[in-house]
mmCIF file of the C-alpha atoms, coordinates in Angstrom:
data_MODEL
# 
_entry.id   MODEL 
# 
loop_
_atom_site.group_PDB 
_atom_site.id 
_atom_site.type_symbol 
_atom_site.label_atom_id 
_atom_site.label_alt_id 
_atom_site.label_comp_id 
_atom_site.label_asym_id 
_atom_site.label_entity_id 
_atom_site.label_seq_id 
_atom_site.pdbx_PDB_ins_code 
_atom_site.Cartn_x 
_atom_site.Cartn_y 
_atom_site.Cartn_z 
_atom_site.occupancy 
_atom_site.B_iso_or_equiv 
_atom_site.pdbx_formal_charge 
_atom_site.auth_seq_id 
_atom_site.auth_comp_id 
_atom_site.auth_asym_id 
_atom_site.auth_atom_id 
_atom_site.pdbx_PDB_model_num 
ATOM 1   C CA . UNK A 1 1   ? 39.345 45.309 -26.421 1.00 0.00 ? 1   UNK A CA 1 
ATOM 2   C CA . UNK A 1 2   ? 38.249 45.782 -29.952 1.00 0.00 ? 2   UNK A CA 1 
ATOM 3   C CA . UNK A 1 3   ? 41.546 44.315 -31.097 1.00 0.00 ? 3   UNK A CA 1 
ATOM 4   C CA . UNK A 1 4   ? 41.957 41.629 -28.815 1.00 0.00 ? 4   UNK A CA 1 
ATOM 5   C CA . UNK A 1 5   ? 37.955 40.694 -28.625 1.00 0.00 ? 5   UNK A CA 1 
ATOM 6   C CA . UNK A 1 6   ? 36.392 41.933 -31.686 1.00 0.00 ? 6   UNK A CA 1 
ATOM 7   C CA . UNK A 1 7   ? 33.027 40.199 -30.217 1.00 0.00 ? 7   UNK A CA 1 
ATOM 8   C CA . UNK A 1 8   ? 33.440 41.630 -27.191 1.00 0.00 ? 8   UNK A CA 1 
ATOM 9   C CA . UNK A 1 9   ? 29.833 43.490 -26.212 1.00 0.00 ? 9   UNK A CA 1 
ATOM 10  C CA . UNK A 1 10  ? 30.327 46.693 -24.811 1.00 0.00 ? 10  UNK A CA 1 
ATOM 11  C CA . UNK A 1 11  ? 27.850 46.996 -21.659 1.00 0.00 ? 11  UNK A CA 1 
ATOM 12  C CA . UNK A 1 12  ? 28.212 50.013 -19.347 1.00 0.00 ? 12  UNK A CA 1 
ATOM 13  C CA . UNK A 1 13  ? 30.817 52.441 -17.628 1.00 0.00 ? 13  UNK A CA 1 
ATOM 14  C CA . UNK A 1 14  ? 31.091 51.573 -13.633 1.00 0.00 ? 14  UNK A CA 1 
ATOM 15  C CA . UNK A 1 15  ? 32.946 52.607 -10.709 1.00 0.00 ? 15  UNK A CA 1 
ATOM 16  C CA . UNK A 1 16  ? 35.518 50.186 -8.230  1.00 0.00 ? 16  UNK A CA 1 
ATOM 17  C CA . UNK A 1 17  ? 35.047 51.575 -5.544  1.00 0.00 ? 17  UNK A CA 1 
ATOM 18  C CA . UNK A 1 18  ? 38.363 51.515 -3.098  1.00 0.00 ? 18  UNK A CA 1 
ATOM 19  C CA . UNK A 1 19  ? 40.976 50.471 -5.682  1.00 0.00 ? 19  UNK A CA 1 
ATOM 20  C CA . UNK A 1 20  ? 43.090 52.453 -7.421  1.00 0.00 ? 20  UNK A CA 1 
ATOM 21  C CA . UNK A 1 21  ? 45.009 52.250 -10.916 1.00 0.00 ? 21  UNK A CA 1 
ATOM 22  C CA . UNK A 1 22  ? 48.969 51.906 -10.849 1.00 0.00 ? 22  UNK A CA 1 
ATOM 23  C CA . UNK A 1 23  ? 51.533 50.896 -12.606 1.00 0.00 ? 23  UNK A CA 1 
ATOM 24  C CA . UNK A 1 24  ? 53.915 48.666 -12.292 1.00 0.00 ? 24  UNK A CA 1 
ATOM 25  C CA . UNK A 1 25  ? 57.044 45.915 -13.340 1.00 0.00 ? 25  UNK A CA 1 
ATOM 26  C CA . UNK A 1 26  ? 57.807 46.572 -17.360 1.00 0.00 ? 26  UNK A CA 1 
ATOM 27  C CA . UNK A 1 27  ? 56.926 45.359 -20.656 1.00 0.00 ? 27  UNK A CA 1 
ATOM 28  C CA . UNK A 1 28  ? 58.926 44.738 -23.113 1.00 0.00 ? 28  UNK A CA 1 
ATOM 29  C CA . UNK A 1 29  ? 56.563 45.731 -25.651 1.00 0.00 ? 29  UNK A CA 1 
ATOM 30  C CA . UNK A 1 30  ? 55.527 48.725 -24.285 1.00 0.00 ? 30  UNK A CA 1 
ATOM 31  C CA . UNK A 1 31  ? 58.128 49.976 -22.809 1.00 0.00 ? 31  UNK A CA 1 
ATOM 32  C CA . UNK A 1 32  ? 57.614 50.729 -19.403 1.00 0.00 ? 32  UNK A CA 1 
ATOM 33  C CA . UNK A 1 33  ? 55.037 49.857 -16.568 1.00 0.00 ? 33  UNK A CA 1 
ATOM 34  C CA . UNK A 1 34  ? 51.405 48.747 -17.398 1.00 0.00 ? 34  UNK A CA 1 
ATOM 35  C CA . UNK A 1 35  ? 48.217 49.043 -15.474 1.00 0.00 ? 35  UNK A CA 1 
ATOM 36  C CA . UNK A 1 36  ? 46.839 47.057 -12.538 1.00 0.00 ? 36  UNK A CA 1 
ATOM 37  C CA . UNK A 1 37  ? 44.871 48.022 -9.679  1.00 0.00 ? 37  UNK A CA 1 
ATOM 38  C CA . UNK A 1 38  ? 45.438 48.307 -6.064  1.00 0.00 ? 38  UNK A CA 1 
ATOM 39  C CA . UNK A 1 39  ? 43.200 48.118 -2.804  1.00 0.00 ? 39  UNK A CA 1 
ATOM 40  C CA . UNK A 1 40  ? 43.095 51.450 -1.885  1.00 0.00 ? 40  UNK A CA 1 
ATOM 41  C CA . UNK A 1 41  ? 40.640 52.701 0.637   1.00 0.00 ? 41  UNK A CA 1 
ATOM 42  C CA . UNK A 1 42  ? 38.330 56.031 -0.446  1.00 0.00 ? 42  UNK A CA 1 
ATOM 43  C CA . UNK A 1 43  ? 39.766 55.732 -4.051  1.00 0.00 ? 43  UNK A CA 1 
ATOM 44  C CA . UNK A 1 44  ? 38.171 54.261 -6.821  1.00 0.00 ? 44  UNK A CA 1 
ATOM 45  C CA . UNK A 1 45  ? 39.064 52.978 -10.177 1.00 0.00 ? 45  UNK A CA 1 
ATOM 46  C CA . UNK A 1 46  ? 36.188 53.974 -13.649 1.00 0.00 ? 46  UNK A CA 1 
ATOM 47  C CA . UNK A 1 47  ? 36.476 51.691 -16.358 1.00 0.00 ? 47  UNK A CA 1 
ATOM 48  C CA . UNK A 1 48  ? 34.204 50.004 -19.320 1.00 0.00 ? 48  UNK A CA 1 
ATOM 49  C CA . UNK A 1 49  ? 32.089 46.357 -18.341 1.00 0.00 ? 49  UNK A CA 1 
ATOM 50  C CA . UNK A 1 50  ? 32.660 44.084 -21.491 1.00 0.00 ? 50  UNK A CA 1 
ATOM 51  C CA . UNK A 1 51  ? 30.664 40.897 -21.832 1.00 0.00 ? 51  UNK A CA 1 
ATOM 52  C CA . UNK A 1 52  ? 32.558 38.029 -23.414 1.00 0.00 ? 52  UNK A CA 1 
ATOM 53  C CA . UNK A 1 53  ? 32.028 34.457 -23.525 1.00 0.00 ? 53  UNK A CA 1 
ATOM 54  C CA . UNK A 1 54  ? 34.244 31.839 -21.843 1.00 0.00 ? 54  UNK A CA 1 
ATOM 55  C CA . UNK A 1 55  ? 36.217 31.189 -24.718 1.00 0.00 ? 55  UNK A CA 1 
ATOM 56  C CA . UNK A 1 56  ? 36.822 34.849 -25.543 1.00 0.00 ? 56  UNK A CA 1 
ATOM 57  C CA . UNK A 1 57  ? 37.787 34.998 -21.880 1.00 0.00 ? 57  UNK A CA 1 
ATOM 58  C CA . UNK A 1 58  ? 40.188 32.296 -22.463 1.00 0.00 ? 58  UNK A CA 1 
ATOM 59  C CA . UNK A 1 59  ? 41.892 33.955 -25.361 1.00 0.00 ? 59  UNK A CA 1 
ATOM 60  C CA . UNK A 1 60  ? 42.475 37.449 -23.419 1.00 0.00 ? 60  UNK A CA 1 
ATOM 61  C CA . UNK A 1 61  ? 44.356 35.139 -21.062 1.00 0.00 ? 61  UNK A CA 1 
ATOM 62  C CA . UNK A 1 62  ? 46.941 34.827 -23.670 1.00 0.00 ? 62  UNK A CA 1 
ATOM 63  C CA . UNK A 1 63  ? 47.021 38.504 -24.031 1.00 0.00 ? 63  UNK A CA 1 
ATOM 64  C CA . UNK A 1 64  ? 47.251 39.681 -20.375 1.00 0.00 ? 64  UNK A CA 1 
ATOM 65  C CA . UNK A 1 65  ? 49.518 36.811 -19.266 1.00 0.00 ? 65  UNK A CA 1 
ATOM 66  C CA . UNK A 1 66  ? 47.190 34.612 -17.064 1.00 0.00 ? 66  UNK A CA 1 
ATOM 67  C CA . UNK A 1 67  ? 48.018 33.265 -14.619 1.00 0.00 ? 67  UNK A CA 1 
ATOM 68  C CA . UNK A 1 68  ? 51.960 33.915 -14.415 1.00 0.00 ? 68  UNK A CA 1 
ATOM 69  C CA . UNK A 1 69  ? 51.628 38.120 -14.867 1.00 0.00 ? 69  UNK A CA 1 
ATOM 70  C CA . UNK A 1 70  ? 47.803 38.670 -13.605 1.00 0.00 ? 70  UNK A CA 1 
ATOM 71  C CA . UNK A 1 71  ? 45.435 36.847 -12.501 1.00 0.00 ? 71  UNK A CA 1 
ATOM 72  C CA . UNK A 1 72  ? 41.070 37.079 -12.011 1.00 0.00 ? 72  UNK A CA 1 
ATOM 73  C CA . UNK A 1 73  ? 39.547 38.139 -9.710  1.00 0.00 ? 73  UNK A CA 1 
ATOM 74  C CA . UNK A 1 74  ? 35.525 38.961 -9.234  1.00 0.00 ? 74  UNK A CA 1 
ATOM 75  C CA . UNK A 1 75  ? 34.664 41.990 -7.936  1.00 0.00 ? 75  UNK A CA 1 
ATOM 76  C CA . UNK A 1 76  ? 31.411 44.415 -7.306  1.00 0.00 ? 76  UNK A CA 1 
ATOM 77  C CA . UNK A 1 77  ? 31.646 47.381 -10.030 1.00 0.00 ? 77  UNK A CA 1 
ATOM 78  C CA . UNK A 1 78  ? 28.754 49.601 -9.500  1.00 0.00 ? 78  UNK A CA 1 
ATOM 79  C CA . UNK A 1 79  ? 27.284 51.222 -13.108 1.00 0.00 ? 79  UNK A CA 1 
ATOM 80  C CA . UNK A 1 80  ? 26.158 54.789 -13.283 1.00 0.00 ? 80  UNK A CA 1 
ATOM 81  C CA . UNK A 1 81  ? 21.990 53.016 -13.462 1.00 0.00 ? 81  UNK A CA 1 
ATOM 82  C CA . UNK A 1 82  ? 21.304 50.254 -11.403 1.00 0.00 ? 82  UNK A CA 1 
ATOM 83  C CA . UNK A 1 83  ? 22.622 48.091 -8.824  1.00 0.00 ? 83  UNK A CA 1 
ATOM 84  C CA . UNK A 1 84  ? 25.969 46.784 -8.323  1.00 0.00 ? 84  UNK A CA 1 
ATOM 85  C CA . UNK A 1 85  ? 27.442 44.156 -11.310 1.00 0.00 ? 85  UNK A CA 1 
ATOM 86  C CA . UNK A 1 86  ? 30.054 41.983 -10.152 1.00 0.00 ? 86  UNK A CA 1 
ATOM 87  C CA . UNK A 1 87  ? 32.984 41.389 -12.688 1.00 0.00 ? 87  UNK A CA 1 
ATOM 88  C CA . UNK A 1 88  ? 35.948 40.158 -13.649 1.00 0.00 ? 88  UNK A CA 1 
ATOM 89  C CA . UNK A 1 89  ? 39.102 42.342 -13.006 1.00 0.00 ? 89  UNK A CA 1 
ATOM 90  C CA . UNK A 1 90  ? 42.793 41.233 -14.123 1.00 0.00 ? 90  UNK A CA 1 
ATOM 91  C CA . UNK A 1 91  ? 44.760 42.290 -11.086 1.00 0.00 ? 91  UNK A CA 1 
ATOM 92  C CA . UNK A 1 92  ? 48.650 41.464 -10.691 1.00 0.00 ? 92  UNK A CA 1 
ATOM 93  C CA . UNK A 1 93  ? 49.090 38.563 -8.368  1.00 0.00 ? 93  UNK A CA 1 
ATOM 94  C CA . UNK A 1 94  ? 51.959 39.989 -6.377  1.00 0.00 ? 94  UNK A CA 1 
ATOM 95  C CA . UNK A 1 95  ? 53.040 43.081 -5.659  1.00 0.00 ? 95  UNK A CA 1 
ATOM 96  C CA . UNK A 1 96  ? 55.774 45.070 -7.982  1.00 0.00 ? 96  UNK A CA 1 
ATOM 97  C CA . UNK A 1 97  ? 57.053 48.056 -7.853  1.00 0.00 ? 97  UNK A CA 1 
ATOM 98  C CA . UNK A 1 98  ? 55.344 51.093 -9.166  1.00 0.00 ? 98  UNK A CA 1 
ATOM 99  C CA . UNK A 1 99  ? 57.190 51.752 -13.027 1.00 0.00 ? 99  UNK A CA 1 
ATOM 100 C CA . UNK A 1 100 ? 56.386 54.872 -15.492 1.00 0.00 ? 100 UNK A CA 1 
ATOM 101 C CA . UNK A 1 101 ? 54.864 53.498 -18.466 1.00 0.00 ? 101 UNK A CA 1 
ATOM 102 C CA . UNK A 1 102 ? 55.429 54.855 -21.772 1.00 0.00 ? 102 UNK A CA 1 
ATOM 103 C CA . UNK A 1 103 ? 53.656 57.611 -23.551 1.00 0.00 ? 103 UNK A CA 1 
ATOM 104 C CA . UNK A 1 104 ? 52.594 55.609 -26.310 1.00 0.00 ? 104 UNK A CA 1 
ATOM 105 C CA . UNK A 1 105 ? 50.816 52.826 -23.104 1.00 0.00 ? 105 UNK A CA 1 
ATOM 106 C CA . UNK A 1 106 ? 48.976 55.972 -21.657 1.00 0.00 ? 106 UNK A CA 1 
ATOM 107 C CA . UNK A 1 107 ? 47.641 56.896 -24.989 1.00 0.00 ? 107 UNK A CA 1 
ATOM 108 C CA . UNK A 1 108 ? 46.130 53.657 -25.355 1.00 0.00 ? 108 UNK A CA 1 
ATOM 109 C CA . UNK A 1 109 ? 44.761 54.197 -21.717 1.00 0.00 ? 109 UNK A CA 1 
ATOM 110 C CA . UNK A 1 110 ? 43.391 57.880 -22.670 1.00 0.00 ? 110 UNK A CA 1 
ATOM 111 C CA . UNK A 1 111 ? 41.629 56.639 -25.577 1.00 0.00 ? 111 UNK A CA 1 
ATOM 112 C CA . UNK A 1 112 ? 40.219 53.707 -23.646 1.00 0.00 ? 112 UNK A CA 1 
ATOM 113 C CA . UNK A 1 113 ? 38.561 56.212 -21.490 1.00 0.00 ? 113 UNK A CA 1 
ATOM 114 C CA . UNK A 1 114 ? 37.449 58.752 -24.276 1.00 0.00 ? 114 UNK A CA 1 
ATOM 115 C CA . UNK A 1 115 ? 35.924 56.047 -25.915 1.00 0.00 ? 115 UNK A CA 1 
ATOM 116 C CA . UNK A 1 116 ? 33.988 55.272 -22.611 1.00 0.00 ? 116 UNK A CA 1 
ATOM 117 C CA . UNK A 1 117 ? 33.479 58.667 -22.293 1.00 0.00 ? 117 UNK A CA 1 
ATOM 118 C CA . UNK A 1 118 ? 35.040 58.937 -18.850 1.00 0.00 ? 118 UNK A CA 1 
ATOM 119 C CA . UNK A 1 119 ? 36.950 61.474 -19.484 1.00 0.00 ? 119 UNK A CA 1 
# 
C-alpha cells in the first residue's frame, strides 16, 4: 500500500470472518496467481484496515484492475479492540480457477503480514 498509496493511513489489523484467501487466474507481471478471497464458512481471512480518501480509492482502481479483474465490495471486518468496522474488500467478480502464484507474489504477501504483525 505504501507504494501504491503513500497517504494511505494505516488503522488497525482485523479479522473476515468466513472468507478465505486464494489464488487464482495469472498475472503477467507476477507470474502466477494473485490473491482474492472466497466465502468460506468457519474460515477467516486477517489483514491490515487502510483509510484512504475517494480519490486515493480511485487511483488503486487502476492498480487492482477495477471493475474488469475485481471489483468492491463492503464488508464487516472485526479489529482485535472494538466493534465490528465495515470495509472495503477487492474481491474477484467471477470465479477462476485456483493458480500457484510466484515466490516473489508471496513474499510481497509475507511481508504485508509481518509488517501488520500477523504473523
Amino acid at each position: 500500500m505504501g507504494e501504491r498509496i503513500p497517504m494511505a493511513r494505516k488503522r488497525f489489523s482485523a479479522t473476515l470472518p468466513n472468507y478465505r484467501l486464494v489464488f487464482g487466474g495469472y498475472s503477467r507481471i507476477w507470474r502466477g496467481g494473485t490473491a482474492s478471497l472466497q466465502a468460506s464458512s468457519g474460515d477467516r481471512v486477517l489483514g491490515g484496515v487502510y483509510e484512504i480518501t475517494e480519490q486515493e480509492l480511485a487511483q488503486l482502481d487502476k492498480y487492482e484492475g477495477y471493475p474488469a479483474e475485481y471489483k468492491h465490495i463492503m464488508l464487516m471486518v472485526y479489529p482485535d479492540i472494538g466493534g465490528p468496522v465495515e470495509a472495503v474488500v477487492y474481491i474477484r467478480p467471477r470465479q477462476v480457477a485456483e493458480t500457484k502464484p510466484s515466490a516473489e507474489y508471496l513474499a510481497c504477501i509475507r511481508q504485508g503480514y509481518h509488517d501488520w504483525g500477523l504473523v
